[in-house]
C-alpha positions in Angstrom: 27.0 -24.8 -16.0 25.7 -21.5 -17.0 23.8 -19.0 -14.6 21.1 -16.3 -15.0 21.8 -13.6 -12.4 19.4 -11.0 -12.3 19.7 -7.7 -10.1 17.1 -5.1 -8.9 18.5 -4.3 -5.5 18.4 -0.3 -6.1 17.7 1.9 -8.9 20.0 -0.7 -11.8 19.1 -3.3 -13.6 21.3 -6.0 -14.6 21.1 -9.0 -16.0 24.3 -11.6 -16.6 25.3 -14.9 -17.8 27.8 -16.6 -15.7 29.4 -19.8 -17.6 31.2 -22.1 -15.2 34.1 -22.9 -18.1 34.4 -19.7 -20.2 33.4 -16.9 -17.3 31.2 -14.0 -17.7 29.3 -14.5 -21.0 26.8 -11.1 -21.0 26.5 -8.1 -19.0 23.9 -6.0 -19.2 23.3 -3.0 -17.4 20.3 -0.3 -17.2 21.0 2.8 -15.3 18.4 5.3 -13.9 20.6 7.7 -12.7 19.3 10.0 -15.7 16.0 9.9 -14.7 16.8 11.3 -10.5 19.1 13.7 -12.0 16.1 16.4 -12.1 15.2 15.0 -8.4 18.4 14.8 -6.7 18.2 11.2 -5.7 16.5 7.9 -5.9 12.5 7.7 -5.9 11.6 3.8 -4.8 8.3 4.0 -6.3 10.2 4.9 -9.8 12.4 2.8 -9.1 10.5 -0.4 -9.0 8.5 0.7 -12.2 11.9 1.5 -14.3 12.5 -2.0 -13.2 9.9 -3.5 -13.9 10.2 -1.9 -17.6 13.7 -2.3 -18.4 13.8 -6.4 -17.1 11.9 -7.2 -20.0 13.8 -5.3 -22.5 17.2 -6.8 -21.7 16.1 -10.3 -20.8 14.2 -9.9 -24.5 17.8 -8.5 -26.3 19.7 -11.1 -24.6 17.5 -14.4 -25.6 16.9 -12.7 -29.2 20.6 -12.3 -30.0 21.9 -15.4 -28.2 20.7 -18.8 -27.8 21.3 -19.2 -24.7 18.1 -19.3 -22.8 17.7 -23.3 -23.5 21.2 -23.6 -21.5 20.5 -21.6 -18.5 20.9 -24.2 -15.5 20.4 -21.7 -12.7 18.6 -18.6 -12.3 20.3 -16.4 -9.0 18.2 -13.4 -8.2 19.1 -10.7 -5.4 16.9 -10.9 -2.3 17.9 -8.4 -0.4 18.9 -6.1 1.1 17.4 -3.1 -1.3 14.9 -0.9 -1.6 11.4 -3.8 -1.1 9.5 -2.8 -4.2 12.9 -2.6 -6.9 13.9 -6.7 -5.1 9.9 -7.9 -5.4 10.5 -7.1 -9.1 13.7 -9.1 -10.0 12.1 -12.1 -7.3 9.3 -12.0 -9.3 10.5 -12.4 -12.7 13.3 -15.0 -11.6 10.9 -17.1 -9.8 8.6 -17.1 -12.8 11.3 -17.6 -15.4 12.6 -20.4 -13.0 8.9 -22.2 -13.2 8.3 -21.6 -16.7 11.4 -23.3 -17.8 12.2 -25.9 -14.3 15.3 -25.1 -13.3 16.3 -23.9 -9.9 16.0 -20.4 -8.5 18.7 -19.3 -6.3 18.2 -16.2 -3.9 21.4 -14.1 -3.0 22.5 -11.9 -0.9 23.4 -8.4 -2.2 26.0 -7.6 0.0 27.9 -11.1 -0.3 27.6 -10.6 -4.3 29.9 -7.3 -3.7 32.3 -9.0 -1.3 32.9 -11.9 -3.5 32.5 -10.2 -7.0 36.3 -9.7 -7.1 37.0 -12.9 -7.6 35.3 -12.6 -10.7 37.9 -11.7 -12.4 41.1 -12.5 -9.8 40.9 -15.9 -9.5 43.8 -16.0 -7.0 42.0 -14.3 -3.9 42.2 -16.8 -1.2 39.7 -17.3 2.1 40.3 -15.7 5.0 40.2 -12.1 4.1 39.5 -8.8 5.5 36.7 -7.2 3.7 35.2 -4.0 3.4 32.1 -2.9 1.9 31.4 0.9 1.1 28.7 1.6 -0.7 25.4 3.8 -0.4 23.8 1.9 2.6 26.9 -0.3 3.8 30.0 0.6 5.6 31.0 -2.6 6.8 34.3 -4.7 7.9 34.2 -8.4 7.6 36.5 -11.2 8.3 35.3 -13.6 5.2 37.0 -16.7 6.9 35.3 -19.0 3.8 32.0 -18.9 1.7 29.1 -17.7 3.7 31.1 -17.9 6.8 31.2 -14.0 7.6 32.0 -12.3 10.5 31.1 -8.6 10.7 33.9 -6.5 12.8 32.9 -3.2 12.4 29.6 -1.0 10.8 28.4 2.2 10.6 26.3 3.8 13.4 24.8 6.4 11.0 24.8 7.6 7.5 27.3 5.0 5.5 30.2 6.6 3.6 28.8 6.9 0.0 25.7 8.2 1.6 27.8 10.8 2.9 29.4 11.8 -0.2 25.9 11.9 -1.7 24.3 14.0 0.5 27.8 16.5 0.5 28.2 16.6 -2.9 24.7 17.6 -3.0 25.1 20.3 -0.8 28.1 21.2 -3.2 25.6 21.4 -6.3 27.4 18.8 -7.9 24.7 16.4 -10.2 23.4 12.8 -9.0 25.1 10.5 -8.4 27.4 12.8 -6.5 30.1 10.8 -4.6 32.0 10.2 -8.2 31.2 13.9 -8.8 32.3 15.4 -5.7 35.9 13.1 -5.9 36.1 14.7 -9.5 35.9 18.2 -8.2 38.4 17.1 -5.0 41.2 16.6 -7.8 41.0 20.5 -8.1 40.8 21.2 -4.2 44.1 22.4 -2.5 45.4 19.7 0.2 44.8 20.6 3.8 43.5 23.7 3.0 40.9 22.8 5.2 41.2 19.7 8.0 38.0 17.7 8.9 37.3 16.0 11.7 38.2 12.2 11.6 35.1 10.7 13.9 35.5 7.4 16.0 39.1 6.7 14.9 40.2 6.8 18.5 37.5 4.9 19.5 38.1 1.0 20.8 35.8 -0.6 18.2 36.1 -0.8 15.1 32.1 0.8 14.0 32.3 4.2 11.8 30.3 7.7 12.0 30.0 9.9 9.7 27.0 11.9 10.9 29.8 14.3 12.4 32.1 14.8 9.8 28.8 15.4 7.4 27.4 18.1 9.9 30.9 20.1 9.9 31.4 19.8 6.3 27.7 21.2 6.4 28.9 24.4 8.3 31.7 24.8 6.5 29.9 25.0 3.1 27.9 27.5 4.1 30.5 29.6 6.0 33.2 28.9 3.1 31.5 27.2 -0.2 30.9 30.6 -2.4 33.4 29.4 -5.0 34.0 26.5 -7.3 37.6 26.8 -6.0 36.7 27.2 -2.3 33.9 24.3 -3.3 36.8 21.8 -4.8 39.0 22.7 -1.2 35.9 21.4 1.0 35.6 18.4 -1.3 39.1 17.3 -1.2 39.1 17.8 2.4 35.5 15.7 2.9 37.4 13.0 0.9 41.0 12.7 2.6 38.6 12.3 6.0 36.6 9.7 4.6 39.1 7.6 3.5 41.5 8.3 6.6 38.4 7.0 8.8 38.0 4.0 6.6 41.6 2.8 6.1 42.8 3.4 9.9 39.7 1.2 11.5 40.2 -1.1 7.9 44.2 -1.6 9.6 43.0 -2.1 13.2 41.1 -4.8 11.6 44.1 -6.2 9.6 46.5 -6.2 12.5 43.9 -7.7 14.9 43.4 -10.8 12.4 47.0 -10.9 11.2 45.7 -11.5 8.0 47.8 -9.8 4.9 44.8 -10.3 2.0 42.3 -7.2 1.8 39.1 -6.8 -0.8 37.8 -3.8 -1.2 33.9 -3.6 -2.7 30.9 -1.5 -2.8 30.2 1.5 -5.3 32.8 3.8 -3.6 35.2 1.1 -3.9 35.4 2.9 -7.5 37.2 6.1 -5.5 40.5 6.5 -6.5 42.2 7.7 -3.8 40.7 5.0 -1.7 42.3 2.8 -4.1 45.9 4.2 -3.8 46.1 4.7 0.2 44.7 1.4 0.4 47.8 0.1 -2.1 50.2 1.8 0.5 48.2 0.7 3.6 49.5 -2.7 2.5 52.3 -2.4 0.9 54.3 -0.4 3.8 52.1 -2.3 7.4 51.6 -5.8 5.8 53.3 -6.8 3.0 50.3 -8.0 1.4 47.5 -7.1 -1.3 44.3 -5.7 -1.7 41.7 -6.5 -4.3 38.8 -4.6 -6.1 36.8 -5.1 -9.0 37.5 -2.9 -12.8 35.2 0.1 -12.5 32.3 -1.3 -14.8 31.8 -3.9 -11.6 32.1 -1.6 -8.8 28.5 -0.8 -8.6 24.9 -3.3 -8.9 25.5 -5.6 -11.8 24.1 -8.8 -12.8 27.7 -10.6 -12.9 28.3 -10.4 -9.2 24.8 -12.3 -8.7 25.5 -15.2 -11.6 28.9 -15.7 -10.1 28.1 -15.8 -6.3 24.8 -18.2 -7.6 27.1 -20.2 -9.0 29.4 -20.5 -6.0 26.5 -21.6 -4.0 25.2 -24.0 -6.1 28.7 -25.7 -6.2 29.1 -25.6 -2.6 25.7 -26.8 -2.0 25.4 -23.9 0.3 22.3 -22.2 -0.7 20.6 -19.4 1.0 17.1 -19.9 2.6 14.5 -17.6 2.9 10.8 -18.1 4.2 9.7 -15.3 1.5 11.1 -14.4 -2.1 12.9 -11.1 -0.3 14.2 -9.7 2.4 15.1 -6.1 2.1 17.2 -6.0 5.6 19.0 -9.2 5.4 22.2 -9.2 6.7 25.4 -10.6 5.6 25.5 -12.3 9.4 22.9 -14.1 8.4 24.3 -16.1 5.8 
């Protein structure tokens, strides 16, 4: 069985082929990032018209090198959530291409695409798990007890994490996307040269804010960020809060579950100091593992949307929706 996944969630498009037997056939990526360099951030209405420009050219690349378009079994689009006019685009295309050649369309769920996409390529990661999701919209903890069964512990109140870094590393100068940027320039920064709050961590529940921490960061750029040195001390201190916050409500989560498997996804899943306290987190409280993707799937690809499609199909557990998207659909509502 081999599946189309097409994504146009944000300001990427991606296109995959997903092959039951072999695995990830293509993988093709089109970033925009360039193009909100000069802006500072993503522009929706851009977006949807990069999208609806690049689609073509890939799907075109992919069906002229490859023969593979007279294979395609499923086409698995994302439906939300996103940004409306960047999902109406990939909806569009999938449910036209799904006509034109009468085979089933399959709309999935962005956020379950990220929390499953490590499985892509670690075959060994068992249900129930502990997830969490950091990306630019989603700060999330799960308990995935099986597919589409997902129980959300924990979410943000405010600004999610990678939001954060975006909007901090702005304020640091540092070029879009900035939450890679700013952990770059945190390598240089001197450890606990500064100390930043650590919102919420005290707090019962297991929800995050990081409207706080981003205000006093704020301040402290203005009052201290005149150098890149001074600017690299602030960055490394915005980052050791972040990923304190995320890792001590991520081990509330663990030890309330008393499960020992954790899968970390979402763009800032990328960050590598997440990446190592995580690795200890484990190693020293639960004698267990954590998962995450290779970089190149860290962020909005294709693959993650051919490989969930195809775990739906097979399950015969496929996502309905009244309309082609839904740019606030929650993982709960699976």
């Amino acid at each position: 069985m081999k599946v189309l996944g097409i994504e146009t969630s944000c300001d990427d498009t991606g296109i995959a082929v997903y092959d039951s037997e072999k695995g990830l056939l293509i993988n093709k990526i089109y970033h925009q990032k360039k193009l909100y360099n000069m802006y500072g951030g993503v522009i929706p209405e851009l977006c949807s018209r990069e999208h609806i420009r690049s689609i073509t050219i890939l799907l075109k690349k992919i069906f002229q090198s490859d023969s593979i378009i007279q294979d395609i079994d499923i086409i698995a689009y994302t439906a939300g959530p996103g940004l409306v006019g960047s999902l109406l685009v990939g909806a569009t295309f999938a449910c036209s291409l799904g006509f034109s050649l009468d085979i089933p369309v399959l709309p999935i769920n962005h956020m379950e695409a990220h929390l499953l996409s490590p499985m892509l390529e670690c075959k060994s990661i068992e249900f129930p798990f502990i997830g969490l999701l950091v990306s630019g919209k989603h700060t999330e903890i799960i308990a995935v007890h099986a597919l589409g069964k997902y129980e959300i512990l924990g979410n943000c109140l405010d600004d999610a994490a990678g939001e954060a870094f975006d909007k901090i590393a702005k304020l640091l100068e540092l070029p879009y996307p900035g939450g890679s940027e700013l952990s770059k320039l945190a390598c240089q920064g001197i450890k606990n040269h500064f100390y930043f709050p650590r919102p919420m961590i005290k707090h019962p529940g297991l929800n995050f804010s990081f409207s706080g921490l981003k205000t006093f960061t704020t301040q402290v750029i203005h009052e201290s960020g005149k150098n890149m040195q001074e600017k690299a001390n602030i960055a490394r201190a915005f980052e050791d809060a972040v990923i304190d916050i995320l890792l001590i409500k991520t081990k509330k989560a663990l030890k309330q579950k008393r499960w020992k498997n954790l899968v970390i996804a979402g763009g800032v899943s990328a960050n590598h100091l997440l990446r190592k306290e995580a690795e200890k987190m484990m190693e020293k409280y639960f004698n267990g593992q954590v998962f995450y993707n290779s970089l190149e799937f860290c962020t909005d690809n294709g693959a993650m949307i051919a490989y969930v499609g195809f775990l739906r199909h097979l399950e015969a557990k496929n996502p309905q929706l009244d309309i082609l998207v839904n740019p606030k659909w929650s993982i709960s509502d699976l």
